[in-house]
C-alpha positions in Angstrom: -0.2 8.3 -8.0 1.8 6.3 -10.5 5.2 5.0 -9.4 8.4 6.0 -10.7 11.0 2.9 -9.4 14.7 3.2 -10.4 15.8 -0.4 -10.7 19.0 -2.0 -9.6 21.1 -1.4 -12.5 19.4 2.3 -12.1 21.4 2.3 -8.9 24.7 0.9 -9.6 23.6 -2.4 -7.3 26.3 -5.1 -6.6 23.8 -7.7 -6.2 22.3 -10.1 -6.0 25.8 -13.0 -5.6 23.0 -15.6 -6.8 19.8 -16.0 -8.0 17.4 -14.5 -5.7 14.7 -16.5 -4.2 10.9 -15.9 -5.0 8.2 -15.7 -2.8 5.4 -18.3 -2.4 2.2 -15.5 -3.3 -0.1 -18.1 -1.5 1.9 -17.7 1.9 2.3 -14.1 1.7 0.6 -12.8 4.5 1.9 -8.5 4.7 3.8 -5.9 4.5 6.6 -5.0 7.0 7.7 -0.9 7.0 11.3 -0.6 8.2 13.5 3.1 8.4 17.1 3.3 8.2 18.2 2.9 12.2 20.5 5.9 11.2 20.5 9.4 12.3 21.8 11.9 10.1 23.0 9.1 7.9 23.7 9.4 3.7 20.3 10.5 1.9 19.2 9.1 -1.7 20.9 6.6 -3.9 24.0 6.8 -1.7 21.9 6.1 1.5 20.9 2.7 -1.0 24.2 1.9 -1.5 25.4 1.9 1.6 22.5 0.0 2.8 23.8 -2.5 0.4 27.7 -1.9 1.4 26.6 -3.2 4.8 24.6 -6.0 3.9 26.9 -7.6 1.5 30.3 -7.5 3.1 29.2 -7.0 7.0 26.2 -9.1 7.0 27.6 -11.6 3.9 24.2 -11.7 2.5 23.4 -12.4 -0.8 21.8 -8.8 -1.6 20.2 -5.7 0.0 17.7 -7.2 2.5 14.7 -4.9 1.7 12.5 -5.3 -1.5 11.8 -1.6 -1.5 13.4 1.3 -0.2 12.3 5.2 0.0 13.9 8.1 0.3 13.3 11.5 1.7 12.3 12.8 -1.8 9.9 10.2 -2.5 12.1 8.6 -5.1 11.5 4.7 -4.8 14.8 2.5 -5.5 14.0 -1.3 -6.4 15.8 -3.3 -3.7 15.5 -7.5 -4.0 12.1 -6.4 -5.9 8.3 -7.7 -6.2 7.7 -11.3 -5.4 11.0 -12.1 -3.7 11.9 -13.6 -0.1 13.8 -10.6 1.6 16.1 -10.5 4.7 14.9 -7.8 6.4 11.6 -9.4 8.7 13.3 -12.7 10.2 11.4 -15.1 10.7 8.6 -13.4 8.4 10.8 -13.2 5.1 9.0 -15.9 3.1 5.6 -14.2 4.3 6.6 -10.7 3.8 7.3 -8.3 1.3 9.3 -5.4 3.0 9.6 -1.2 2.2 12.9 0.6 4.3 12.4 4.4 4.8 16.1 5.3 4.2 15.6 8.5 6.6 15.2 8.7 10.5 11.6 7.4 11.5 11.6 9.1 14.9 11.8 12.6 13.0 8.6 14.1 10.7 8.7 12.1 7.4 8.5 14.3 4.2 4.9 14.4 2.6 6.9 13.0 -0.6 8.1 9.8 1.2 4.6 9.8 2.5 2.8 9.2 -0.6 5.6 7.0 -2.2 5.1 4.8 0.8 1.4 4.8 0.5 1.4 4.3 -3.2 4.0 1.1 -2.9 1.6 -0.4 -0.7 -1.1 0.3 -2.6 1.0 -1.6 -6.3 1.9 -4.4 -3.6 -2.1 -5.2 -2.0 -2.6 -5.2 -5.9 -0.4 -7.9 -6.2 -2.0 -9.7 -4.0 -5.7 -9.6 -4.4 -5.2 -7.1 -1.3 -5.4 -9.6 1.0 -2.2 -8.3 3.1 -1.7 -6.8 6.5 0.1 -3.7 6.9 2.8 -3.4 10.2 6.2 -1.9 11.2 9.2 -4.5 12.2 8.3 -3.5 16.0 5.2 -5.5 15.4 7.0 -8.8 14.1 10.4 -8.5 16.2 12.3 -6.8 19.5 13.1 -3.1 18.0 11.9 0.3 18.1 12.2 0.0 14.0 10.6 2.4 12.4 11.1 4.4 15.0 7.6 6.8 16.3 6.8 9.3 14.0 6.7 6.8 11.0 5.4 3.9 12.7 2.4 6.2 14.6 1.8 7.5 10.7 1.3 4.1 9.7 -1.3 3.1 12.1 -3.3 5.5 11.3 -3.8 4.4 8.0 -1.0 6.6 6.2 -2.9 9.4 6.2 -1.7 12.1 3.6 -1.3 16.3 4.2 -5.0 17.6 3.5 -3.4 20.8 2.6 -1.7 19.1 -0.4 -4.6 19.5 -3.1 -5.6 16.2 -4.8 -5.3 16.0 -8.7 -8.8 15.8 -10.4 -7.0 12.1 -11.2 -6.1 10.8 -7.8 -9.8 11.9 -7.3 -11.0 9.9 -9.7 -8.6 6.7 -8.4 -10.0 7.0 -4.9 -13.2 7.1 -5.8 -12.4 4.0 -8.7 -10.7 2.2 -5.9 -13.6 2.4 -3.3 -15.9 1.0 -5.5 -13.9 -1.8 -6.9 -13.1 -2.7 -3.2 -16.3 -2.2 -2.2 -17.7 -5.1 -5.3 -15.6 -7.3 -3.4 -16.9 -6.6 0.5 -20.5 -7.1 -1.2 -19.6 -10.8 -2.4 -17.8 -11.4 0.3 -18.5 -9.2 3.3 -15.4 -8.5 6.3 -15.9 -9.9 9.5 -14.1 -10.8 12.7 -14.9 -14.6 12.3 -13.8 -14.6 8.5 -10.6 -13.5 9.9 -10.7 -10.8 7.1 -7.3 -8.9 6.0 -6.3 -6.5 3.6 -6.9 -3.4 1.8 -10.6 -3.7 2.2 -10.3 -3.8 6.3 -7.8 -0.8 6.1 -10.4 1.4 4.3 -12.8 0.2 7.0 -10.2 1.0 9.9 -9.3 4.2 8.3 -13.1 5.4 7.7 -14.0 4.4 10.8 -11.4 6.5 12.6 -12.0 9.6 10.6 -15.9 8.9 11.5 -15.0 9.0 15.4 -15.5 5.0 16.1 -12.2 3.8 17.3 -10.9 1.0 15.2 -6.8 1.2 16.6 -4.1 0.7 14.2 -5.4 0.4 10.7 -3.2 -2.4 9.7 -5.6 -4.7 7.8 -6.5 -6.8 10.5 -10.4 -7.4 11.0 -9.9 -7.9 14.6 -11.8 -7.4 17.8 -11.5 -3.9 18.2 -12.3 -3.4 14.6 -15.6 -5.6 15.3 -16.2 -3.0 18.0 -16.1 -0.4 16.0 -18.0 -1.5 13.4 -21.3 -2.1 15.3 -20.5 1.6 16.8 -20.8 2.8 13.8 -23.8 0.3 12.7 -25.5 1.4 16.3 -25.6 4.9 15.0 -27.7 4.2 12.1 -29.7 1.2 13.4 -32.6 1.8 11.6 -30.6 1.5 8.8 -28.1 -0.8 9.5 -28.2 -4.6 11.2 -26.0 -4.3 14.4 -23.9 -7.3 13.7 -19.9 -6.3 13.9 -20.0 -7.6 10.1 -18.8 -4.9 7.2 -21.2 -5.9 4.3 -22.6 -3.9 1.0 -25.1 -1.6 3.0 -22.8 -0.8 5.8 -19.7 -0.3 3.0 -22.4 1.8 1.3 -23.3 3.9 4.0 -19.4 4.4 5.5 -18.6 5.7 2.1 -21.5 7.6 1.2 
């Protein structure tokens, strides 16, 4: 799915007061989902703005806090943007990049929002080399943010309505994607002592979890639970497989096959 953004100047933003500040991409470690903390609160562009409204003259800050925010019709509204230090994931903002659902995250999140979210993430683990972990604000501070529905949708690995029939493209892009990431897992395979992260480990966690072997939250995190899982699923096809906990070409192969 390609991205339609509407940039700052698309939205009428104040900001930023000075020159925003950009992100170190060596210390970038994820990606932090936020939702609006607002029930029944403004919807699109003026839902934006008044996300801004509050950041700027309540808060004082120098712009809106998030680098990307999403509404309930999918449409995708460039906040501080790609490769800059947010405000929103204190004390993670020079190791975050950060998306804000402007809806209610404790109420069912429109398929639309669903796969703008999905896709952001997606152009942001591009960025970089998807090596990031994927986690809601609860994860990295004292809050309920973003709320159940959204946050329980993002452990399990943003999964998107099977009713809602795929484009012979976004096919095509799966299928692309899975083989590109799985070139990578073959020269360098994920494992628990690697300390492997990123989009490769969330296509393992979310696999794994459609297959029955219980990975937990797929947030990118090649931890012990995901080790578990693994040599599950490697147990299963022993004859096959070596039962090591460590994701390499043949077990990619066969999860994918």
């Amino acid at each position: 799915m390609s991205l339609t953004i509407i940039s700052r100047s698309g939205w009428d933003s104040r900001g930023p007061k000075r020159p925003l500040t950009r992100l170190n991409k060596r210390r970038v470690k994820g990606i932090v989902l936020h939702h609006s903390g607002v029930r029944n609160g403004p919807k699109g562009v003026n839902a934006v703005r008044a996300f801004e409204r509050h950041h700027l003259d309540a808060n004082g800050w120098n712009a809106i806090a998030y680098n990307w925010l999403v509404d309930e019709d999918g449409v995708v509204y460039e906040g501080r943007g790609a490769g800059f230090v947010s405000a929103a994931n204190r004390p993670w903002n020079s190791r975050t990049e950060s998306i804000c659902y402007t809806g209610w995250g404790g109420s069912p999140i429109p398929e639309a929002t669903k796969r703008s979210i999905r896709s952001l993430v997606d152009d942001i683990q591009n960025r970089y080399d998807q090596k990031l972990w994927v986690k809601g604000h609860r994860d990295l501070a004292s809050t309920t943010c973003p709320e159940a529905v959204l946050y329980q949708w993002m452990q399990a690995g943003m999964p998107l309505d099977g009713s809602v029939v795929k484009t012979d493209k976004e096919v095509v892009d799966e299928n692309v994607e899975i083989a590109r990431l799985g070139g990578q897992v073959a020269k360098k395979p994920l494992s628990k002592r690697r300390r492997s992260r990123g989009q490769a480990v969330r296509a393992v966690q979310r696999r794994l979890n459609e297959l029955g072997h219980d990975a937990g939250p797929v947030d990118g995190h090649y931890g012990p639970k995901t080790a578990s899982a693994v040599r599950s699923f490697q147990n299963k096809y022993r004859d096959f497989l070596s039962v090591d906990g460590v994701v390499g070409k043949n077990t990619w192969k066969m999860l994918f096959s």
